[in-house]
PDB file of N, CA, C, O and CB in Angstrom:
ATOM      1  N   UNK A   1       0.842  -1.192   0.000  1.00  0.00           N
ATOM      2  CA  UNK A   1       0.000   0.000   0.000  1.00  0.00           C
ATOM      3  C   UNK A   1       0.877   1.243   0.000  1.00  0.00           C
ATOM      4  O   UNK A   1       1.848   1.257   0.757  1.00  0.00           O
ATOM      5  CB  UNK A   1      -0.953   0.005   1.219  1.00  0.00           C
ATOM      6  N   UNK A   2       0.610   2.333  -0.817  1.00  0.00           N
ATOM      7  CA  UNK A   2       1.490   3.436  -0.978  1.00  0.00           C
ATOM      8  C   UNK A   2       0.612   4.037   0.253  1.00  0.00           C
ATOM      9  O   UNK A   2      -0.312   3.634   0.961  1.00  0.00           O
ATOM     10  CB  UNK A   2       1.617   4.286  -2.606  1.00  0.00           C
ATOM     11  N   UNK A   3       1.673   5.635   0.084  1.00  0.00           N
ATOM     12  CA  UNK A   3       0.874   6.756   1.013  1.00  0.00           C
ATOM     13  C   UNK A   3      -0.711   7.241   1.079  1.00  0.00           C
ATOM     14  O   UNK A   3      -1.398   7.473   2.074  1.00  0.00           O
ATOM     15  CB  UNK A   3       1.496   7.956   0.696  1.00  0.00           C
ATOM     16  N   UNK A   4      -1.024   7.307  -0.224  1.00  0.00           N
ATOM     17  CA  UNK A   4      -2.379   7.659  -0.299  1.00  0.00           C
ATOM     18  C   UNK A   4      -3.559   6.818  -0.313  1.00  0.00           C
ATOM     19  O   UNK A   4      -4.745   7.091  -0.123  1.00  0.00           O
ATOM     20  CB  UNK A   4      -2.471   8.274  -1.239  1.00  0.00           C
ATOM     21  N   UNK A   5      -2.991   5.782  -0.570  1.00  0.00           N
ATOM     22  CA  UNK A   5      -4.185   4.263  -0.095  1.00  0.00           C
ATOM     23  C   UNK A   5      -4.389   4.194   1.675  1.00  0.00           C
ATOM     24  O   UNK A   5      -5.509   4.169   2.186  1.00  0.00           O
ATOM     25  CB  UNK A   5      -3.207   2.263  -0.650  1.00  0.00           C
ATOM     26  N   UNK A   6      -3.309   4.172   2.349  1.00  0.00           N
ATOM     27  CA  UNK A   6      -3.265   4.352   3.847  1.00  0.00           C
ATOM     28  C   UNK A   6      -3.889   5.619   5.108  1.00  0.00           C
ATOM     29  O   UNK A   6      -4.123   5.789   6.305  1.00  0.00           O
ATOM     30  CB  UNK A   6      -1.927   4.345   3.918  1.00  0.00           C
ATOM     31  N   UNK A   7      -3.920   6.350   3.583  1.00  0.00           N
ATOM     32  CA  UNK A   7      -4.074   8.072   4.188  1.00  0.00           C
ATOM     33  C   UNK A   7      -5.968   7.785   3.828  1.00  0.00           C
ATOM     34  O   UNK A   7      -6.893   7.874   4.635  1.00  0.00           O
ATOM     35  CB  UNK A   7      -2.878   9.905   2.800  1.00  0.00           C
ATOM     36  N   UNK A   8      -6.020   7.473   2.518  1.00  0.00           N
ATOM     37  CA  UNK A   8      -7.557   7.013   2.403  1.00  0.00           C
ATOM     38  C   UNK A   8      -8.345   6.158   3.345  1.00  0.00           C
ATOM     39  O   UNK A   8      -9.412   6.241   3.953  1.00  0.00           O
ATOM     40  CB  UNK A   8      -7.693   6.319   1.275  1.00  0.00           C
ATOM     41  N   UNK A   9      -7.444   5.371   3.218  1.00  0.00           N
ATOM     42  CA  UNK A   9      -8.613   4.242   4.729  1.00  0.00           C
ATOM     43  C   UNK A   9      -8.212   4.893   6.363  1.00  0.00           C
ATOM     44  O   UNK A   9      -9.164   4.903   7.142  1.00  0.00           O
ATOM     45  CB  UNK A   9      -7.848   1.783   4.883  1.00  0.00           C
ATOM     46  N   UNK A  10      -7.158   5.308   6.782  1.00  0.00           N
ATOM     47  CA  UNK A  10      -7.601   6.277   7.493  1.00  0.00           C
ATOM     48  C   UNK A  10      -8.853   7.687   7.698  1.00  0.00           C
ATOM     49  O   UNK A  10      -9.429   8.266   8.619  1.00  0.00           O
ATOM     50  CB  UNK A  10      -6.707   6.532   7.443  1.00  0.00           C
ATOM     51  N   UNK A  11      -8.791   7.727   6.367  1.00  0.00           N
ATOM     52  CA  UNK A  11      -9.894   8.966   6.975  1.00  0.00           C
ATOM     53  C   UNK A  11     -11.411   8.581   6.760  1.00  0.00           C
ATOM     54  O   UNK A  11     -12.329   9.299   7.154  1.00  0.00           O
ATOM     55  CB  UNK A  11      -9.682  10.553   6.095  1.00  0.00           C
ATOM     56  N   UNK A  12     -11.615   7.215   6.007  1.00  0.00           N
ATOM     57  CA  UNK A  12     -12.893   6.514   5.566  1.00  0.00           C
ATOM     58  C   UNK A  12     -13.185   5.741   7.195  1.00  0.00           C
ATOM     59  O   UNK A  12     -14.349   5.714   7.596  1.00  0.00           O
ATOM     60  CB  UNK A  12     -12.597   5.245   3.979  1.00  0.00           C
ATOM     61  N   UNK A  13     -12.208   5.212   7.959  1.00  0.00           N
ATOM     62  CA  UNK A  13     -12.045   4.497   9.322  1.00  0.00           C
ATOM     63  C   UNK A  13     -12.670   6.246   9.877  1.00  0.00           C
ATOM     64  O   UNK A  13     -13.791   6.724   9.704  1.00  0.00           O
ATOM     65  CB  UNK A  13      -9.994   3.695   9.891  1.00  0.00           C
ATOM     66  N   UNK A  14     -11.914   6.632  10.306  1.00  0.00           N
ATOM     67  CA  UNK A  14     -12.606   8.063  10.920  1.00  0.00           C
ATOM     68  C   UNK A  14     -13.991   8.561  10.720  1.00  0.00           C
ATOM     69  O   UNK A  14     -14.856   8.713  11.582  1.00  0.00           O
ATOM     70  CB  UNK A  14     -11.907   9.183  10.424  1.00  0.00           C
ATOM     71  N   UNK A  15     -14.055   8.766   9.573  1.00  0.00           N
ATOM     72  CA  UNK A  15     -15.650   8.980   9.014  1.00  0.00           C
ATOM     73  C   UNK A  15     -16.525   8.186   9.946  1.00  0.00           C
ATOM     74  O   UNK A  15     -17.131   8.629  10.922  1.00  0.00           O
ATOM     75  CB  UNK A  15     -15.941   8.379   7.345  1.00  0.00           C
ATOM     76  N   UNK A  16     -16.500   6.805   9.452  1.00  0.00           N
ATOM     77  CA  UNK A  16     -17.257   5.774   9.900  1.00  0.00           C
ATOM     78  C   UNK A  16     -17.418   5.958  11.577  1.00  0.00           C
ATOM     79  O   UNK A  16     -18.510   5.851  12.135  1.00  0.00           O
ATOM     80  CB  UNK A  16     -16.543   4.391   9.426  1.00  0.00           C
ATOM     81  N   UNK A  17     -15.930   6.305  12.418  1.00  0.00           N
ATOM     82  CA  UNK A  17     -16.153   5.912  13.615  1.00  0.00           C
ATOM     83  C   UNK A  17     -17.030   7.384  14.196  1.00  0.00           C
ATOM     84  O   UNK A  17     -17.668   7.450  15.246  1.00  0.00           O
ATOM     85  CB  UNK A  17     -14.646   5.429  14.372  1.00  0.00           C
ATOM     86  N   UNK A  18     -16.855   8.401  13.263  1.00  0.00           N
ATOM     87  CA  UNK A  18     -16.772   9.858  14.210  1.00  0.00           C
ATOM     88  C   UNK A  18     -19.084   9.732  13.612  1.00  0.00           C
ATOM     89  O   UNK A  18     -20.059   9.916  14.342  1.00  0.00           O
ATOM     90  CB  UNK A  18     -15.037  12.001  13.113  1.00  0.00           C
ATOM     91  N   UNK A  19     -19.054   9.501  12.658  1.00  0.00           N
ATOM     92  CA  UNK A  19     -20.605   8.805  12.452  1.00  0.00           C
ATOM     93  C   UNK A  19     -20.906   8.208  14.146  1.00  0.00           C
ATOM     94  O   UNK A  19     -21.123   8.881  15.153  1.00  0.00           O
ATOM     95  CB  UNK A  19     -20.564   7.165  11.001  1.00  0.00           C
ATOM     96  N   UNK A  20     -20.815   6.618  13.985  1.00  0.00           N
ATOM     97  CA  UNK A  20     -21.142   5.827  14.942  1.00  0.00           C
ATOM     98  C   UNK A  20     -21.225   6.863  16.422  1.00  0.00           C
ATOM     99  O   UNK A  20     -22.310   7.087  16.961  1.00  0.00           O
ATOM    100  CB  UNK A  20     -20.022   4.581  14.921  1.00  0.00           C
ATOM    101  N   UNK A  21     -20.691   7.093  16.638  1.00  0.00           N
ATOM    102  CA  UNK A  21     -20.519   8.019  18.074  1.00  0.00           C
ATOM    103  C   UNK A  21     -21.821   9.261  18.096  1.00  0.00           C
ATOM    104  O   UNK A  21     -22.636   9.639  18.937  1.00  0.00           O
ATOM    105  CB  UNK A  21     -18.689   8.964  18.050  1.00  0.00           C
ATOM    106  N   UNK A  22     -21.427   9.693  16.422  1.00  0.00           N
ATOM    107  CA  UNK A  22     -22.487  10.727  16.403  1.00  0.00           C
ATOM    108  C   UNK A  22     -23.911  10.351  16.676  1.00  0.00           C
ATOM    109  O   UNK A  22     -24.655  11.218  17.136  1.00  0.00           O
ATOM    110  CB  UNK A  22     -22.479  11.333  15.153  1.00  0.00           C
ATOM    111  N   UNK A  23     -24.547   8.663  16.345  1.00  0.00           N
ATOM    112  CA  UNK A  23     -25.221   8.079  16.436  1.00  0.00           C
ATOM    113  C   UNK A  23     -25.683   7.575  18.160  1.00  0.00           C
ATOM    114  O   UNK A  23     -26.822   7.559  18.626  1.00  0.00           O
ATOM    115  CB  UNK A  23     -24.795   7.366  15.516  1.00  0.00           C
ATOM    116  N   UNK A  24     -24.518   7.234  18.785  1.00  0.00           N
ATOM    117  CA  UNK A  24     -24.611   6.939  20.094  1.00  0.00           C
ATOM    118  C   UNK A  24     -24.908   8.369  20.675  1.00  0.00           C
ATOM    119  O   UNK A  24     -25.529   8.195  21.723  1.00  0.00           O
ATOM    120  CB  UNK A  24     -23.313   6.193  20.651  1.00  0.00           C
ATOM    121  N   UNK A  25     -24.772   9.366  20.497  1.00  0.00           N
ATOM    122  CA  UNK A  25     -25.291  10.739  21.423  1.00  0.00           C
ATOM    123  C   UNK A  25     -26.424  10.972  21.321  1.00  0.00           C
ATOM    124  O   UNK A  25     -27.118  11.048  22.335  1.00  0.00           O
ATOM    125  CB  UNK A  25     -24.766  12.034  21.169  1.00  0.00           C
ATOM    126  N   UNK A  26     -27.014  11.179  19.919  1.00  0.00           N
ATOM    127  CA  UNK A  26     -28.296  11.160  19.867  1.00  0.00           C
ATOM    128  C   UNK A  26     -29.225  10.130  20.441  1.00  0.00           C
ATOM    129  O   UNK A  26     -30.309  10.525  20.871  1.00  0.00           O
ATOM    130  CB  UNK A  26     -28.485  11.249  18.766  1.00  0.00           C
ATOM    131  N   UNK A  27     -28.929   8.875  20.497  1.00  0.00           N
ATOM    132  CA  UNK A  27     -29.784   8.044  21.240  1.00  0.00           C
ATOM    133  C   UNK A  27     -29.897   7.810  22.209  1.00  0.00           C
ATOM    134  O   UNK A  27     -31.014   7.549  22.656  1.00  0.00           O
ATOM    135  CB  UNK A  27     -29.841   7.265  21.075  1.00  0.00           C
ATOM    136  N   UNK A  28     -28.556   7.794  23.135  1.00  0.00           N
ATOM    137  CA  UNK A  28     -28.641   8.538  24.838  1.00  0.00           C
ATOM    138  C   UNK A  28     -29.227   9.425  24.849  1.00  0.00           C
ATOM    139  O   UNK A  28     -30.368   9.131  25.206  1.00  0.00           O
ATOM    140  CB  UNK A  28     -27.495   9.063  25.590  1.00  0.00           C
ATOM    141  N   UNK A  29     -29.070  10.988  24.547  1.00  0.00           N
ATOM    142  CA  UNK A  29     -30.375  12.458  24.663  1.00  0.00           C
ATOM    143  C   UNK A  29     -31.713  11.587  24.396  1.00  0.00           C
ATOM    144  O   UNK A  29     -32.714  11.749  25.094  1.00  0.00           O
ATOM    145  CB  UNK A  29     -30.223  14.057  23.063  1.00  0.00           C
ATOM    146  N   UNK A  30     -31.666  10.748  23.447  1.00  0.00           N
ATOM    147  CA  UNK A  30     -33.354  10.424  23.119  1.00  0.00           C
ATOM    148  C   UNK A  30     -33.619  10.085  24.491  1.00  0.00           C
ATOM    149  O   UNK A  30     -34.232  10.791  25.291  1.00  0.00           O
ATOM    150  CB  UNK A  30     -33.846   9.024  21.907  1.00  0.00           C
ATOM    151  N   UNK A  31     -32.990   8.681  24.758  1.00  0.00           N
ATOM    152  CA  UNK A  31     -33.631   7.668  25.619  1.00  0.00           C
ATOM    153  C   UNK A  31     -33.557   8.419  27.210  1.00  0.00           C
ATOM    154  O   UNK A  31     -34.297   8.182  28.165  1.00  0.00           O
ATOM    155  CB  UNK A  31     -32.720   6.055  25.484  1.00  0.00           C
ATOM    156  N   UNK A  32     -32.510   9.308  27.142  1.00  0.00           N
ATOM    157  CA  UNK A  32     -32.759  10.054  28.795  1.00  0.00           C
ATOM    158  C   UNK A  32     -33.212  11.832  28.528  1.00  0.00           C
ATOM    159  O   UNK A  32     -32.543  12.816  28.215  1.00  0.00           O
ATOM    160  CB  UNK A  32     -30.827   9.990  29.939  1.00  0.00           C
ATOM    161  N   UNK A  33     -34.144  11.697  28.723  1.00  0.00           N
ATOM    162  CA  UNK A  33     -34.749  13.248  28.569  1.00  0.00           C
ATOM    163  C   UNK A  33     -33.610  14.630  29.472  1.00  0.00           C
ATOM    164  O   UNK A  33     -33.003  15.660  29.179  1.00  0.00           O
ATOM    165  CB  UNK A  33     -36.649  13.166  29.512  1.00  0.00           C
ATOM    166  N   UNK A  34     -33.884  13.766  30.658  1.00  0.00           N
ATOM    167  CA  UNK A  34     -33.231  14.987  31.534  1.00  0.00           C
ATOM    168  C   UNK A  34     -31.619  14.634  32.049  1.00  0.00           C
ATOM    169  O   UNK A  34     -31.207  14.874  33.184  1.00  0.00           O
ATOM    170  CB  UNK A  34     -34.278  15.246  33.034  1.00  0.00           C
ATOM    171  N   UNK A  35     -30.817  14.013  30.957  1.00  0.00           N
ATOM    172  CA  UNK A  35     -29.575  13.818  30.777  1.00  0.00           C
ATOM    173  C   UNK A  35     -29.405  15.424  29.224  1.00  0.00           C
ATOM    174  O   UNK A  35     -28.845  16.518  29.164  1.00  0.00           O
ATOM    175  CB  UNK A  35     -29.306  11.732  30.333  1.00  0.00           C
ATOM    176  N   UNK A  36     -30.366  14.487  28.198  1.00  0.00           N
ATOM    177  CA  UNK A  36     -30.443  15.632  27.394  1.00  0.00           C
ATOM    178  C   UNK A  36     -30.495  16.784  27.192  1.00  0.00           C
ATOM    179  O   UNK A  36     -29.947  17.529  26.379  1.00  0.00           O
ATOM    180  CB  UNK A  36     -30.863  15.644  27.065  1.00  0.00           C
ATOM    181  N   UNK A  37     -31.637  16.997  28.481  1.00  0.00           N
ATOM    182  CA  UNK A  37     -31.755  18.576  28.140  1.00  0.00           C
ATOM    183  C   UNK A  37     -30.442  18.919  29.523  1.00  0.00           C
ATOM    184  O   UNK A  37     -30.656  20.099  29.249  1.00  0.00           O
ATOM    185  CB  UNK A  37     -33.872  19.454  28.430  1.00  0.00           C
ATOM    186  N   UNK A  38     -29.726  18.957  30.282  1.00  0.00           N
ATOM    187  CA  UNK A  38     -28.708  19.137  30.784  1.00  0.00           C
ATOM    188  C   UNK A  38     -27.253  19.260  29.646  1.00  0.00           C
ATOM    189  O   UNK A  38     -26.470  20.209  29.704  1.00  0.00           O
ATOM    190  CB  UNK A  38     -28.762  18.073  31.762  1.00  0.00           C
ATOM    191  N   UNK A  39     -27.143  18.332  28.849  1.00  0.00           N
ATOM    192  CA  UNK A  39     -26.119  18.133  27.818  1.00  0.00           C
ATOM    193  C   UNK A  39     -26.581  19.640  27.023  1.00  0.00           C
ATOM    194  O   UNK A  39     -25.855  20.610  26.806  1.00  0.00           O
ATOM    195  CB  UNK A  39     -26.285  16.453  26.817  1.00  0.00           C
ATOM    196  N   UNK A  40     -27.924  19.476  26.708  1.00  0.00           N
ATOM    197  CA  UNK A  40     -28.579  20.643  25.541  1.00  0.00           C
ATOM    198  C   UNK A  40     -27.793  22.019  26.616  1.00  0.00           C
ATOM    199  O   UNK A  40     -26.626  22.266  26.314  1.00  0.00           O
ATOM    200  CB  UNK A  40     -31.043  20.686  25.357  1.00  0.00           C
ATOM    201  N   UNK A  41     -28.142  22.500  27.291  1.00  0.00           N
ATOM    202  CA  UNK A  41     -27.736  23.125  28.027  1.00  0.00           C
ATOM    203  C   UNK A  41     -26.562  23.853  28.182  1.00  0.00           C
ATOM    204  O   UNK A  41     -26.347  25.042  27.948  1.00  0.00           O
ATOM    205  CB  UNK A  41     -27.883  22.621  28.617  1.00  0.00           C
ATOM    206  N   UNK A  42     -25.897  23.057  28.570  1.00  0.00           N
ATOM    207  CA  UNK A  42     -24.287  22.560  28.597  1.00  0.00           C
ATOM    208  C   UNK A  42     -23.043  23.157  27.348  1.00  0.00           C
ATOM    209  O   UNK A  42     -22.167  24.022  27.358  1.00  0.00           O
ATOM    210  CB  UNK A  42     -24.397  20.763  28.368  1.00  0.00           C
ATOM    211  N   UNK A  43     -23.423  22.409  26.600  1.00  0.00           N
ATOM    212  CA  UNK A  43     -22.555  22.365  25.298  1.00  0.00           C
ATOM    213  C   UNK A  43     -23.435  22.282  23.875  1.00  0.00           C
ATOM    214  O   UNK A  43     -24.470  21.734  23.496  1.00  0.00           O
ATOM    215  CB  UNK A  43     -21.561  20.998  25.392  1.00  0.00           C
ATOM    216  N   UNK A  44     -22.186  23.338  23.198  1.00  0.00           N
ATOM    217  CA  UNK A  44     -22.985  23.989  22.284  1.00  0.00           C
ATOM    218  C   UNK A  44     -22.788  22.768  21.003  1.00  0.00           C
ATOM    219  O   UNK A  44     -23.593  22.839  20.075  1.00  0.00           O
ATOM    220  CB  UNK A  44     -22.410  25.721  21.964  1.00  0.00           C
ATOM    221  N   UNK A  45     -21.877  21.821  20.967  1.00  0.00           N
ATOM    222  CA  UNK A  45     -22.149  20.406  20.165  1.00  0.00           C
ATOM    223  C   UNK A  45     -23.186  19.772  20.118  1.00  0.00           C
ATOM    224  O   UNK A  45     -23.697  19.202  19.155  1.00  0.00           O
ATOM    225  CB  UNK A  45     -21.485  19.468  20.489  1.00  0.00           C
ATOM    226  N   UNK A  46     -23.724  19.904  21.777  1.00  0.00           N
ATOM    227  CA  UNK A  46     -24.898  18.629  21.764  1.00  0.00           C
ATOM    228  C   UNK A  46     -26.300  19.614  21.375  1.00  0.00           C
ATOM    229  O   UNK A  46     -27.468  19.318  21.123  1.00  0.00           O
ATOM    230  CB  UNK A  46     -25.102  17.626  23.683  1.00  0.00           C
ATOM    231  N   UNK A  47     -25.456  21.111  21.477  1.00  0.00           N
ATOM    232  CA  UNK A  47     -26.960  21.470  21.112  1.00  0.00           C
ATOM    233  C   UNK A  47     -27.424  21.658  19.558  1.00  0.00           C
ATOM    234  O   UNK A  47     -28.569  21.773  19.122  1.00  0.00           O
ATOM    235  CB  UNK A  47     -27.278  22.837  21.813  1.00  0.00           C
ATOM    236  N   UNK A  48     -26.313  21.655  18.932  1.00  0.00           N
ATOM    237  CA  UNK A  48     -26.339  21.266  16.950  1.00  0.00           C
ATOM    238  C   UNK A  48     -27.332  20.290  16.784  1.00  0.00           C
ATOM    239  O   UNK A  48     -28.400  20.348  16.175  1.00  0.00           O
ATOM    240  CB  UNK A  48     -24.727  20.430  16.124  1.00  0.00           C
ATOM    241  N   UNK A  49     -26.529  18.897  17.764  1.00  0.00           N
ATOM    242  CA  UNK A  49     -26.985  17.888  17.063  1.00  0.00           C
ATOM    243  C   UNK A  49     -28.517  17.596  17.553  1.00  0.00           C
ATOM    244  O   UNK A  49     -29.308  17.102  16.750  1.00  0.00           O
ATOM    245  CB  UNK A  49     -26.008  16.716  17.223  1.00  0.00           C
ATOM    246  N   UNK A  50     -28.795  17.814  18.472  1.00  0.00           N
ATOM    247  CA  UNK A  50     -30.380  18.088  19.408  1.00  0.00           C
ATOM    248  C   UNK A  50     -31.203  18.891  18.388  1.00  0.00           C
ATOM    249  O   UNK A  50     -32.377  18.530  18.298  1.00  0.00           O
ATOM    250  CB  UNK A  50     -30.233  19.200  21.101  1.00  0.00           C
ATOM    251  N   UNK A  51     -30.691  20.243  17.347  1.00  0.00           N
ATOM    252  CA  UNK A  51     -31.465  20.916  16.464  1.00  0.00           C
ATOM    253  C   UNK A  51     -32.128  19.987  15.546  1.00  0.00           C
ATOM    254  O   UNK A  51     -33.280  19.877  15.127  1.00  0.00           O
ATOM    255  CB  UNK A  51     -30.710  21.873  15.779  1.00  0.00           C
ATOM    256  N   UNK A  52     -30.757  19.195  15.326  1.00  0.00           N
ATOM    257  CA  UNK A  52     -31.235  18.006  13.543  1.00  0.00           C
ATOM    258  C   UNK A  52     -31.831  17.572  14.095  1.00  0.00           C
ATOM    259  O   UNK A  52     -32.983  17.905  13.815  1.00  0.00           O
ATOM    260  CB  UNK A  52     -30.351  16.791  12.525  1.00  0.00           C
ATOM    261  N   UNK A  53     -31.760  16.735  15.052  1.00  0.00           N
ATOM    262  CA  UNK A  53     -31.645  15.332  14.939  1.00  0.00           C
ATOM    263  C   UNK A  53     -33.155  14.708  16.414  1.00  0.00           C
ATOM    264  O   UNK A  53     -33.726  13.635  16.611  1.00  0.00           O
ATOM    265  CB  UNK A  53     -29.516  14.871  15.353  1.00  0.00           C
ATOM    266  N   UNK A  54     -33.226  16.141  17.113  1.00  0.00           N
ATOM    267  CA  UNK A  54     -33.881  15.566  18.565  1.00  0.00           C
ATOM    268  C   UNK A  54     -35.110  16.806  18.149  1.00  0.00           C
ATOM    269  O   UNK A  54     -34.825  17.940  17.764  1.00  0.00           O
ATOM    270  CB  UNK A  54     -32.679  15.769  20.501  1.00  0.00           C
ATOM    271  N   UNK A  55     -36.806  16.157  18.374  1.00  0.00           N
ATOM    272  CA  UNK A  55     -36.853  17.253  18.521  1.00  0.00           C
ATOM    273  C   UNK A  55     -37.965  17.317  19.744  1.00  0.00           C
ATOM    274  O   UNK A  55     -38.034  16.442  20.607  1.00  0.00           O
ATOM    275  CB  UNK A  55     -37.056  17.904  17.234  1.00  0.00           C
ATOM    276  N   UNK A  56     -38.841  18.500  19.693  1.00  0.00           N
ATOM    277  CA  UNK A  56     -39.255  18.408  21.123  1.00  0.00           C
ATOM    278  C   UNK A  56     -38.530  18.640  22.643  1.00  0.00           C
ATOM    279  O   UNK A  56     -39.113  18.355  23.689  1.00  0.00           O
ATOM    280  CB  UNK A  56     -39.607  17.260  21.130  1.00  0.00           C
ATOM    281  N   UNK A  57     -37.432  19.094  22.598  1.00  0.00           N
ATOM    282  CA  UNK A  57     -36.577  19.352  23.855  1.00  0.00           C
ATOM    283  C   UNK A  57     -36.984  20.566  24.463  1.00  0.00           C
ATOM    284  O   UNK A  57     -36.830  21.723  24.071  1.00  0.00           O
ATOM    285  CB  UNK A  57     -35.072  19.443  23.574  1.00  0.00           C
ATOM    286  N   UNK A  58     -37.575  20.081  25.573  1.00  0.00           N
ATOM    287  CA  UNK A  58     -38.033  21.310  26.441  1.00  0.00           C
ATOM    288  C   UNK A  58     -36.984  22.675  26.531  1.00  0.00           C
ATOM    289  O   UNK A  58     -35.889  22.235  26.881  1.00  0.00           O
ATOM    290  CB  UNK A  58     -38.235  20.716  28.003  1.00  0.00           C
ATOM    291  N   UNK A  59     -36.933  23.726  26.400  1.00  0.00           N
ATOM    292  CA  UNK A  59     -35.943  25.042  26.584  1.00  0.00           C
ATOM    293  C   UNK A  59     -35.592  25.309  27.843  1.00  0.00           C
ATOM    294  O   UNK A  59     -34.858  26.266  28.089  1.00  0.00           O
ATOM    295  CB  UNK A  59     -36.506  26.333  26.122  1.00  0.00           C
TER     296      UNK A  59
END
């Protein structure tokens, strides 16, 4: 494998993992309301992904 085959599945591995995770946050906020809206709160990441992705979150 040269440089750019290695550099490719590195960042396709990343993609995939930084996805999956993105997937696991949203479904913790789902499944715990008042974990969520504390996180919502909190940090302005969880509150992006709470816009897409969650909706109904008390203010």
């Amino acid at each position: 494998m040269n440089t750019n085959q290695i550099l490719t599945t590195l960042i396709i591995v990343f993609v995939i993992y930084f996805i999956f995770v993105n997937i696991k946050i949203v479904i913790k906020i789902k499944q715990s309301r008042e974990a969520g809206i504390k996180l919502y709160k909190k940090n302005w990441y969880y509150k992006f992904l709470s816009r897409y992705f969650i909706k109904n979150l008390p203010s």
